[in-house]
Chimera marker file (.cmm) of the C-alpha trace (Angstrom):
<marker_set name="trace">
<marker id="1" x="4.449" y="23.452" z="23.599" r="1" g="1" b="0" radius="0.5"/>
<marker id="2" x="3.349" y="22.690" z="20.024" r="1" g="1" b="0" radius="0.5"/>
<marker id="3" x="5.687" y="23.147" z="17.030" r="1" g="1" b="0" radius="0.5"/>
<marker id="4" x="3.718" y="23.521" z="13.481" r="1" g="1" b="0" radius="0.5"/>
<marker id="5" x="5.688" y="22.085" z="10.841" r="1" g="1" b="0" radius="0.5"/>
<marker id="6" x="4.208" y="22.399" z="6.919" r="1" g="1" b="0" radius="0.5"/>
<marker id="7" x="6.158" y="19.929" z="4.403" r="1" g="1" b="0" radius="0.5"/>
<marker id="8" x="5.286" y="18.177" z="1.204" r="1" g="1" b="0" radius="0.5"/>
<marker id="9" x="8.222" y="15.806" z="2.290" r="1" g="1" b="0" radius="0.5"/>
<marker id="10" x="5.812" y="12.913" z="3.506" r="1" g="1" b="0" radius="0.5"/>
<marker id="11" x="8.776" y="11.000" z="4.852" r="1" g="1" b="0" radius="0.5"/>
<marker id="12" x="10.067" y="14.166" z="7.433" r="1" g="1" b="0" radius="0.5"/>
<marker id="13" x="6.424" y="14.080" z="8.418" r="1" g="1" b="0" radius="0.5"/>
<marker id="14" x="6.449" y="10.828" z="9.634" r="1" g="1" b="0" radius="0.5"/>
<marker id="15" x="9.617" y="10.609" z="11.463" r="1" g="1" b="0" radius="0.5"/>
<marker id="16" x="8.907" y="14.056" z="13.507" r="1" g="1" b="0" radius="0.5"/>
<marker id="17" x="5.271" y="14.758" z="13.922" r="1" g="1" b="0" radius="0.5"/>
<marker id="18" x="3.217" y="13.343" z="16.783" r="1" g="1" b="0" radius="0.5"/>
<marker id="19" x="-0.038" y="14.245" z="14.901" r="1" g="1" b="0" radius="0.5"/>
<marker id="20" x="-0.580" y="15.059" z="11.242" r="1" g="1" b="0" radius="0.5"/>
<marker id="21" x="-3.455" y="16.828" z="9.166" r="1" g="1" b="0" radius="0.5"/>
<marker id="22" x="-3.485" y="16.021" z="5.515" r="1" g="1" b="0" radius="0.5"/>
<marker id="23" x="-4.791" y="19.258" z="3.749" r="1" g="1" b="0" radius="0.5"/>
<marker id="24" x="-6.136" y="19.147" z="-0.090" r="1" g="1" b="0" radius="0.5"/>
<marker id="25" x="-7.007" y="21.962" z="-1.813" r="1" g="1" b="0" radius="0.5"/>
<marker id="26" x="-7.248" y="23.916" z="2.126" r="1" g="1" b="0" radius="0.5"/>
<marker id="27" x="-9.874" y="21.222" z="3.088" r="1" g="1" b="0" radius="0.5"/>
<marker id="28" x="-8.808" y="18.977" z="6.180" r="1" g="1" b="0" radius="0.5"/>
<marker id="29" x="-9.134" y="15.422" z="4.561" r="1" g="1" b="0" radius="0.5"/>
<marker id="30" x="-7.527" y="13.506" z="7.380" r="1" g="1" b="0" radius="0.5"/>
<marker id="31" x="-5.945" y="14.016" z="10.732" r="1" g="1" b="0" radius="0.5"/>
<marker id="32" x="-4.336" y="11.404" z="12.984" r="1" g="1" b="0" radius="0.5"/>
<marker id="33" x="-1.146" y="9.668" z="14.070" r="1" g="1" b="0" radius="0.5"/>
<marker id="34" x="0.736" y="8.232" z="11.336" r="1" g="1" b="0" radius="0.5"/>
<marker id="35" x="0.397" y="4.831" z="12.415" r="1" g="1" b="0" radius="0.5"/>
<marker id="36" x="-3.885" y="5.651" z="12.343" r="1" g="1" b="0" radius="0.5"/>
<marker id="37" x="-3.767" y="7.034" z="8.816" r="1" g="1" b="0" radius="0.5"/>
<marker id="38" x="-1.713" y="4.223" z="8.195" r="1" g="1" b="0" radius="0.5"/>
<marker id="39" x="-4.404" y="1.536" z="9.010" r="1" g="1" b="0" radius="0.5"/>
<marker id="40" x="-6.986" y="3.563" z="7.755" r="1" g="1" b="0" radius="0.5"/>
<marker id="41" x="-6.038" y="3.540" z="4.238" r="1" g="1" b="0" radius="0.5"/>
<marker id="42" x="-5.774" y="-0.259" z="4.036" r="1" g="1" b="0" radius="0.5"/>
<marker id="43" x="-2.692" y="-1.542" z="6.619" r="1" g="1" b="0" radius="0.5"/>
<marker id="44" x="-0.391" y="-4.728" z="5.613" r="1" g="1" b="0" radius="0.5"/>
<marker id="45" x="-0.066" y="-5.031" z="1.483" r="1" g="1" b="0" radius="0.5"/>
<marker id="46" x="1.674" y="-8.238" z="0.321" r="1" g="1" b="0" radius="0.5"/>
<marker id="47" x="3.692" y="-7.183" z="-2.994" r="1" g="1" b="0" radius="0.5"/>
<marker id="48" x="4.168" y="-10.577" z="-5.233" r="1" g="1" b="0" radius="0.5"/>
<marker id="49" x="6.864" y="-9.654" z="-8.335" r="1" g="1" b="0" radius="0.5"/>
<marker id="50" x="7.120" y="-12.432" z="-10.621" r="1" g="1" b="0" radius="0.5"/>
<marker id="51" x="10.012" y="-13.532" z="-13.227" r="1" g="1" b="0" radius="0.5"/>
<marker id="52" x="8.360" y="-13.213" z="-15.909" r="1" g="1" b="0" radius="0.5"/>
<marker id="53" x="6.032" y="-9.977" z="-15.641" r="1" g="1" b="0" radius="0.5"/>
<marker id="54" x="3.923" y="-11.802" z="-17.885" r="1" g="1" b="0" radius="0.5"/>
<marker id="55" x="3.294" y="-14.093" z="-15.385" r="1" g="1" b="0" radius="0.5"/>
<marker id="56" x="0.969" y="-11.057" z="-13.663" r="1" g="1" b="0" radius="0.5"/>
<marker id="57" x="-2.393" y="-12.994" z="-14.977" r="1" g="1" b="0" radius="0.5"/>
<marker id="58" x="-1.375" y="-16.280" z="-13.631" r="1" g="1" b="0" radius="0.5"/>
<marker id="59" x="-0.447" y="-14.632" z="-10.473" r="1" g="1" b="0" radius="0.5"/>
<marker id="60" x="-3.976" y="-13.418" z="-9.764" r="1" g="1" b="0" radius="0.5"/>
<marker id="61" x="-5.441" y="-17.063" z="-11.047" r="1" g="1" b="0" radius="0.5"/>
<marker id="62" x="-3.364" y="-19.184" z="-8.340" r="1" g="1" b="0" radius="0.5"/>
<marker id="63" x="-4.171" y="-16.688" z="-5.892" r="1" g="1" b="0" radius="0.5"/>
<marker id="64" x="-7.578" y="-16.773" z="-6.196" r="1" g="1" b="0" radius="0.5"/>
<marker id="65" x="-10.144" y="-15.934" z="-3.265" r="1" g="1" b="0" radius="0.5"/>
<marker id="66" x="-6.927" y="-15.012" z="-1.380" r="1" g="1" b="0" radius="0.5"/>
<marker id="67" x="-6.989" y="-11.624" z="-3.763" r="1" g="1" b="0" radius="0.5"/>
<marker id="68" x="-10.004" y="-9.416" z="-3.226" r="1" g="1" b="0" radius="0.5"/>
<marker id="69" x="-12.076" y="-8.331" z="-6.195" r="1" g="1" b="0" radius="0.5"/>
<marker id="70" x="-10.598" y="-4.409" z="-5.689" r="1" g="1" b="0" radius="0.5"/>
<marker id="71" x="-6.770" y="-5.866" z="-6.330" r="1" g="1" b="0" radius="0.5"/>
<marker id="72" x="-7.688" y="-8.204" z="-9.009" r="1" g="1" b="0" radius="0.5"/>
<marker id="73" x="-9.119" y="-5.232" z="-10.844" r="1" g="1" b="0" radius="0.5"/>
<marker id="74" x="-6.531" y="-2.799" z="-10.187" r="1" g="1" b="0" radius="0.5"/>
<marker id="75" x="-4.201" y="-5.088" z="-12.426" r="1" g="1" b="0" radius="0.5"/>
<marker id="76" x="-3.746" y="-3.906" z="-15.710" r="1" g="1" b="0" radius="0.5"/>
<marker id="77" x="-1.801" y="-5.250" z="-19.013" r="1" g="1" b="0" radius="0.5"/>
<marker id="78" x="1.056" y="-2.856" z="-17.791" r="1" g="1" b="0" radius="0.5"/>
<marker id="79" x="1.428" y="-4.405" z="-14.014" r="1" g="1" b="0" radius="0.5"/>
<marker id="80" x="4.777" y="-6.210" z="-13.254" r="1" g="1" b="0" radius="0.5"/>
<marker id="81" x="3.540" y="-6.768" z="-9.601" r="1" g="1" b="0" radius="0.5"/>
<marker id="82" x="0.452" y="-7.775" z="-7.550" r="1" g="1" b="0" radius="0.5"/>
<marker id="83" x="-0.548" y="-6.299" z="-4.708" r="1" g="1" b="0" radius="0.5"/>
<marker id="84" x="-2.985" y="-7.470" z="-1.641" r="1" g="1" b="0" radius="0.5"/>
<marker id="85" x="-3.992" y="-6.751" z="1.703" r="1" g="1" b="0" radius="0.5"/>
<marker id="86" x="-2.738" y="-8.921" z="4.131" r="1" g="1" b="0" radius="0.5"/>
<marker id="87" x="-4.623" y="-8.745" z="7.242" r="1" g="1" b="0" radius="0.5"/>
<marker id="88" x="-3.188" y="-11.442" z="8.865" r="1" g="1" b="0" radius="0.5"/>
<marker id="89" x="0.752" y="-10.392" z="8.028" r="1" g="1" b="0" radius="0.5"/>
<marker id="90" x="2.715" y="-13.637" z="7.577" r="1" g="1" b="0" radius="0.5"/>
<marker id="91" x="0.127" y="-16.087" z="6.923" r="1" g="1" b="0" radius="0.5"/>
<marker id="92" x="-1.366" y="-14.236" z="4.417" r="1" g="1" b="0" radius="0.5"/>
<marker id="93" x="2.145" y="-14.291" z="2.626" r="1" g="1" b="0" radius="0.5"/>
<marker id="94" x="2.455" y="-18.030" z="3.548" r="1" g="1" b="0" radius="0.5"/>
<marker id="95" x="-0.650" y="-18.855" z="2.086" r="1" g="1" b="0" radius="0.5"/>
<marker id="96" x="0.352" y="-16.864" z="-1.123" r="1" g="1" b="0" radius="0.5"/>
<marker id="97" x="3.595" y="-18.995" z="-1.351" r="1" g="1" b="0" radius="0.5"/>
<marker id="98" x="1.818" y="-21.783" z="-1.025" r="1" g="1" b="0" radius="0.5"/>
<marker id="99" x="-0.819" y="-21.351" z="-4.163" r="1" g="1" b="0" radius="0.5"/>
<marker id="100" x="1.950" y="-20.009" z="-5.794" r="1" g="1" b="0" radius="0.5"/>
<marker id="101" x="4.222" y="-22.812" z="-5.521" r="1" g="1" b="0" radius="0.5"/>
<marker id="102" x="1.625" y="-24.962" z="-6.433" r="1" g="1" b="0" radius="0.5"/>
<marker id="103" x="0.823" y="-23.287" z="-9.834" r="1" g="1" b="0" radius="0.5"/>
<marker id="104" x="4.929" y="-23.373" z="-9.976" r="1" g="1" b="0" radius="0.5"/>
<marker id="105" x="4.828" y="-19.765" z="-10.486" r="1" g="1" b="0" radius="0.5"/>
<marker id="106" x="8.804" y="-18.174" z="-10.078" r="1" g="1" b="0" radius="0.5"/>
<marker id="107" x="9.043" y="-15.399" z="-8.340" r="1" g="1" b="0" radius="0.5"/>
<marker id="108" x="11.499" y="-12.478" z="-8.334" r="1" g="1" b="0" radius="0.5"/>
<marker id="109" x="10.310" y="-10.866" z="-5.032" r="1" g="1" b="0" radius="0.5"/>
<marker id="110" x="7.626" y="-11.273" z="-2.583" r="1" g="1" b="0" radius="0.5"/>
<marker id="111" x="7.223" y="-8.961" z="0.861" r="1" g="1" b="0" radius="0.5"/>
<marker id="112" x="4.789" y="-7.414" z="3.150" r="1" g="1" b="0" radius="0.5"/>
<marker id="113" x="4.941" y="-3.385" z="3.493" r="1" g="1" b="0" radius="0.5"/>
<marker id="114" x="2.699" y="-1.362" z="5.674" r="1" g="1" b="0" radius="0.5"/>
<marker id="115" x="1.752" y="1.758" z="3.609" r="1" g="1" b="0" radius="0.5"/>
<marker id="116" x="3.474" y="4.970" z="3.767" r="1" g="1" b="0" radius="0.5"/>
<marker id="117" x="2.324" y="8.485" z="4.504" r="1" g="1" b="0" radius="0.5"/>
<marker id="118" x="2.912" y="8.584" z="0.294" r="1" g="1" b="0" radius="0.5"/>
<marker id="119" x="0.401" y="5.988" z="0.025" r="1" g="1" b="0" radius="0.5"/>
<marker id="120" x="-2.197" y="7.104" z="2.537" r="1" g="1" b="0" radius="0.5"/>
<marker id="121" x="-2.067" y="10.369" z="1.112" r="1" g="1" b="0" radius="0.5"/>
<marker id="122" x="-2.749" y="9.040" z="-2.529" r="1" g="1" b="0" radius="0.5"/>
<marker id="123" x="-5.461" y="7.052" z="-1.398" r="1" g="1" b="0" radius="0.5"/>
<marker id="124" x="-6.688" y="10.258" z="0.237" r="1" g="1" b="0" radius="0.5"/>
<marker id="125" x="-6.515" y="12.552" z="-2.307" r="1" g="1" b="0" radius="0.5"/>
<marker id="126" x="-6.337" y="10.377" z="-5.748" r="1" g="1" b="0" radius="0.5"/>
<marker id="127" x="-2.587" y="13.064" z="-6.266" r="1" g="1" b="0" radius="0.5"/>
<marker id="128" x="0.267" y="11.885" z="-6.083" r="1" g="1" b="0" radius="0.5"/>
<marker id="129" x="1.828" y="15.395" z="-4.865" r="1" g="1" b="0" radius="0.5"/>
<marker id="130" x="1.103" y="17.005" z="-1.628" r="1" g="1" b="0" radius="0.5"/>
<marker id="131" x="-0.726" y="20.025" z="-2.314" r="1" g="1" b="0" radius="0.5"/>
<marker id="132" x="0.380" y="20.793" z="1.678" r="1" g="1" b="0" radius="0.5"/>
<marker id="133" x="0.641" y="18.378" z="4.846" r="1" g="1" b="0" radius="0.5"/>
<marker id="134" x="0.352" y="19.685" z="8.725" r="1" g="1" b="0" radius="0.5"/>
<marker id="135" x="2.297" y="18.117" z="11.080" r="1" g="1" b="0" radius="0.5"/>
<link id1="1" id2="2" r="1" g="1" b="0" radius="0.2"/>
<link id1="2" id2="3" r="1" g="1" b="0" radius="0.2"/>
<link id1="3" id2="4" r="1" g="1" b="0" radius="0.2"/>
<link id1="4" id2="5" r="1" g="1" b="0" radius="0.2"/>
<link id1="5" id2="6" r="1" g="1" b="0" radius="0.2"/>
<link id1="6" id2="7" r="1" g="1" b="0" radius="0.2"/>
<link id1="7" id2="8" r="1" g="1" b="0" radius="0.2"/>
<link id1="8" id2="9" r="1" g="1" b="0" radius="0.2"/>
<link id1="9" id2="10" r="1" g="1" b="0" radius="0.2"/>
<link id1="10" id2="11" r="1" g="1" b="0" radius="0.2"/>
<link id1="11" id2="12" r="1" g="1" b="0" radius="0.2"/>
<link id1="12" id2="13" r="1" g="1" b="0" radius="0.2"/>
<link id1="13" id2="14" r="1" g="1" b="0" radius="0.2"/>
<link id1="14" id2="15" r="1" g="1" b="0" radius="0.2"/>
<link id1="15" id2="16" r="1" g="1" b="0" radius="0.2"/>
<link id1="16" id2="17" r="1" g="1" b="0" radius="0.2"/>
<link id1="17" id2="18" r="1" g="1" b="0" radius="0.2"/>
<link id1="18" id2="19" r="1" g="1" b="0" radius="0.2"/>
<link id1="19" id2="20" r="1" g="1" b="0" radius="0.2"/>
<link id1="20" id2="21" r="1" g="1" b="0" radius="0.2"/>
<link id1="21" id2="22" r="1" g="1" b="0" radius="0.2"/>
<link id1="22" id2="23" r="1" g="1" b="0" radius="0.2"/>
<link id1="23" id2="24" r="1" g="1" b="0" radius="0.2"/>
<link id1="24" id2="25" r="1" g="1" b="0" radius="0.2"/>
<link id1="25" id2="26" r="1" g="1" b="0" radius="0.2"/>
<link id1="26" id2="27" r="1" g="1" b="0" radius="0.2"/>
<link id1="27" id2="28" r="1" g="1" b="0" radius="0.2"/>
<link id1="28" id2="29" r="1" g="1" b="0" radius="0.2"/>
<link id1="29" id2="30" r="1" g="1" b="0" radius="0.2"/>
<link id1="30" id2="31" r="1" g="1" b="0" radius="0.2"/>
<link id1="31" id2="32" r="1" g="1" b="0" radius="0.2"/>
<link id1="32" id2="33" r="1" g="1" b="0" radius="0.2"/>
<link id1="33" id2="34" r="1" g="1" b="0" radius="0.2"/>
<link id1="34" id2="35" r="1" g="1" b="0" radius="0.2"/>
<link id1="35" id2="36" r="1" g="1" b="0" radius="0.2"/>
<link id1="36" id2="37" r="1" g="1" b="0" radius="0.2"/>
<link id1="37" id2="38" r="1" g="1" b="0" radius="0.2"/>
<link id1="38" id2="39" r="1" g="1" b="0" radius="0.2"/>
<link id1="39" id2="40" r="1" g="1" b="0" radius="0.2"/>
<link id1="40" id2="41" r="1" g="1" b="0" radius="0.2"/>
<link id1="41" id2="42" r="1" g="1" b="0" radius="0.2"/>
<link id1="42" id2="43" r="1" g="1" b="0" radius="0.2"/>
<link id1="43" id2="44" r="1" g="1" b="0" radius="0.2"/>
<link id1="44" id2="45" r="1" g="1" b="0" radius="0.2"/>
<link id1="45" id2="46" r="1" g="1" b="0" radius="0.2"/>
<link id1="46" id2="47" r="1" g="1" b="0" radius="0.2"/>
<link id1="47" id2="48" r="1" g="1" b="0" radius="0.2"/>
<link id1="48" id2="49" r="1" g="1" b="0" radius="0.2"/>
<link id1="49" id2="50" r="1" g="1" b="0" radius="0.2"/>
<link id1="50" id2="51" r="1" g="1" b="0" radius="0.2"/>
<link id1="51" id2="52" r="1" g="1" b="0" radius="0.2"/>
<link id1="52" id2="53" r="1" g="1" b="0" radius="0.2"/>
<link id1="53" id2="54" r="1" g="1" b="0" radius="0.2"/>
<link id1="54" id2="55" r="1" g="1" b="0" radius="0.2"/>
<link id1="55" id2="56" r="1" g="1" b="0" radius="0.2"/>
<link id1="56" id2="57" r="1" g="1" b="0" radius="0.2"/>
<link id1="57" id2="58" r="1" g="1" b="0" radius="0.2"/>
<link id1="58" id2="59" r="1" g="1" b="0" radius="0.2"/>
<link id1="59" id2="60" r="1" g="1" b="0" radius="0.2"/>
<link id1="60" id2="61" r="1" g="1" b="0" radius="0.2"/>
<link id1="61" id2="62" r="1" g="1" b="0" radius="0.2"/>
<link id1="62" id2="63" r="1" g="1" b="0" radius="0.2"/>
<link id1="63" id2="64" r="1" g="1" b="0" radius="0.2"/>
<link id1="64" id2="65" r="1" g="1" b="0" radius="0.2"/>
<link id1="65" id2="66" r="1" g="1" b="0" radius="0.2"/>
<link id1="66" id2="67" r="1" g="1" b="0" radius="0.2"/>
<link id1="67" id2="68" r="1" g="1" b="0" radius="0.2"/>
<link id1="68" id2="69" r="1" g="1" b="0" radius="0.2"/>
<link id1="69" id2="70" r="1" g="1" b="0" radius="0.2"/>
<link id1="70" id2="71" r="1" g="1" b="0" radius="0.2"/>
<link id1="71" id2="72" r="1" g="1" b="0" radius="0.2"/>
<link id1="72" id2="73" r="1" g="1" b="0" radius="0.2"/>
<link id1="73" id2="74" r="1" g="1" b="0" radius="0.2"/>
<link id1="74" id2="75" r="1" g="1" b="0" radius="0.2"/>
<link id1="75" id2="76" r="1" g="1" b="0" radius="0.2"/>
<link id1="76" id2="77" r="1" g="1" b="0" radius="0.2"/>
<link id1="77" id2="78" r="1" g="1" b="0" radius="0.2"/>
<link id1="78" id2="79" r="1" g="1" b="0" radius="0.2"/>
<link id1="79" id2="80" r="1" g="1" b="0" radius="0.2"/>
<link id1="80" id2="81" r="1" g="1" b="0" radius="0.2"/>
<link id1="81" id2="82" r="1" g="1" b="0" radius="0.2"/>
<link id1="82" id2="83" r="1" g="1" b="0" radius="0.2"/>
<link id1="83" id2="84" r="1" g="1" b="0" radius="0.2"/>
<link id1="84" id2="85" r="1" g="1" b="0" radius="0.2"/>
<link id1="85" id2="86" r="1" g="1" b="0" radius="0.2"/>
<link id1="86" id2="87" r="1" g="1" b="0" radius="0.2"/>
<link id1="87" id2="88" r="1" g="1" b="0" radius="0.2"/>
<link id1="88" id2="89" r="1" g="1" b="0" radius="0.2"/>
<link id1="89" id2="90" r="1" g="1" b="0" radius="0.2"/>
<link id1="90" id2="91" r="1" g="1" b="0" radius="0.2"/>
<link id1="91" id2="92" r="1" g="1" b="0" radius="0.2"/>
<link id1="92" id2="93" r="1" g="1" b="0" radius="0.2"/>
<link id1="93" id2="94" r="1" g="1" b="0" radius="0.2"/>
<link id1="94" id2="95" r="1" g="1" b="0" radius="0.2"/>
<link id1="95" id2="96" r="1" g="1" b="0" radius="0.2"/>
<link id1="96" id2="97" r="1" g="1" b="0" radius="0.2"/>
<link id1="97" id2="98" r="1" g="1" b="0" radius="0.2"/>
<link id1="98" id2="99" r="1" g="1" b="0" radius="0.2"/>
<link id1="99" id2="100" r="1" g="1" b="0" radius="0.2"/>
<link id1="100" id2="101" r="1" g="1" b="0" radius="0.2"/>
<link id1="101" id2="102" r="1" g="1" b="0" radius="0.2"/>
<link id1="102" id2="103" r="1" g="1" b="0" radius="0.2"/>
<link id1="103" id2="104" r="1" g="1" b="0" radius="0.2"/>
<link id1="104" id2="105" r="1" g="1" b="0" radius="0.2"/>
<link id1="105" id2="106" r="1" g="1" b="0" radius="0.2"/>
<link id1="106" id2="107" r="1" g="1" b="0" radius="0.2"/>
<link id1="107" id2="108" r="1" g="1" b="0" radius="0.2"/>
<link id1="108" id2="109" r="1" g="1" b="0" radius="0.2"/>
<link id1="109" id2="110" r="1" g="1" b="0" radius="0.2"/>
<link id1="110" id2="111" r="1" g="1" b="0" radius="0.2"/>
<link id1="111" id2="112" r="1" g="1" b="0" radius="0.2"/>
<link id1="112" id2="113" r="1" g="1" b="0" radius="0.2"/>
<link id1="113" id2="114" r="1" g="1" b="0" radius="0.2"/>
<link id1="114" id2="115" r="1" g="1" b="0" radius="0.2"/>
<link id1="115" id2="116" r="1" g="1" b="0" radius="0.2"/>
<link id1="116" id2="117" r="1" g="1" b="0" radius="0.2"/>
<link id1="117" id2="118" r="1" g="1" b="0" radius="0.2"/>
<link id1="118" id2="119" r="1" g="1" b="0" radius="0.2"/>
<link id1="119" id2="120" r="1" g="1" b="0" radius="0.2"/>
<link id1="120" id2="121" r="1" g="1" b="0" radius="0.2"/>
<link id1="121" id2="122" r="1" g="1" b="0" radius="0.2"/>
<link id1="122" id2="123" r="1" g="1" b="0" radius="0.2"/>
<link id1="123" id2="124" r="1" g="1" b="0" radius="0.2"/>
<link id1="124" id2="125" r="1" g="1" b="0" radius="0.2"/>
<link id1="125" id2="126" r="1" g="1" b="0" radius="0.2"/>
<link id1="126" id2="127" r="1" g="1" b="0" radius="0.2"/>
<link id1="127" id2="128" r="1" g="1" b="0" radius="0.2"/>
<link id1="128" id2="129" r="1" g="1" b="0" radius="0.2"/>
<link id1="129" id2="130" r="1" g="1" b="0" radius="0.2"/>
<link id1="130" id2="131" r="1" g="1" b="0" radius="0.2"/>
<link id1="131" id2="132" r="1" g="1" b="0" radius="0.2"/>
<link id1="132" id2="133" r="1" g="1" b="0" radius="0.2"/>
<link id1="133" id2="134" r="1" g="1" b="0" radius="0.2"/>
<link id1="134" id2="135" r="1" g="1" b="0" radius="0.2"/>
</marker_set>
């Protein structure tokens, strides 16, 4: 038995489908488990909120080759955060702690997140609203 469920609620397609087809525009753009779209569209992100949100530059400095090119250039004059892949989970947060500390950088927050079916479908589709998702 297969049930068909169509939602723009990215969060009910998570928690009940076994399978999910990302549609833009009626062309399939993706189609997996949500745990494989998931890891395709980048897996682990360490989030680093400083203090100070003008301390976003210095953030990026003391981080240095620990943030790829493609996140150092995503930051803008507007960003209160940095964000990073973190392939290795908890020791790529560790080593950000530790550069961090070292530049005595304060923090307000600092966490790993896996993406969610939000974020793999903006980094499918460049929208930020489901045109339609298949479950």
């Amino acid at each position: 038995i297969a049930t068909l469920l169509t939602t723009q609620y990215l969060e009910e397609a998570d928690a009940l489908s076994d399978r999910i087809i990302v549609i833009d525009h009626g062309t399939i753009v993706a189609e997996g488990t949500a745990d494989d779209l998931k890891e395709r569209t980048g897996g682990t992100v360490c989030e680093i909120v400083p203090s100070d949100p003008a301390d976003v530059r210095a953030i990026a400095d003391a981080l240095g080759a620990l943030l790829p090119e493609a996140s150092r250039a995503a930051i803008t004059p507007e960003s209160d955060r940095v964000s990073m892949p973190a392939p290795d989970g908890p020791d790529t947060l560790s080593a950000a702690l530790v550069r961090l500390n070292a530049a005595d950088i304060r923090l307000a927050d600092i966490a790993l997140r896996r993406p969610s079916l939000d974020d793999v479908f903006l980094a499918l589709t460049g929208q930020h609203v489901p045109h339609e998702v298949v479950s």
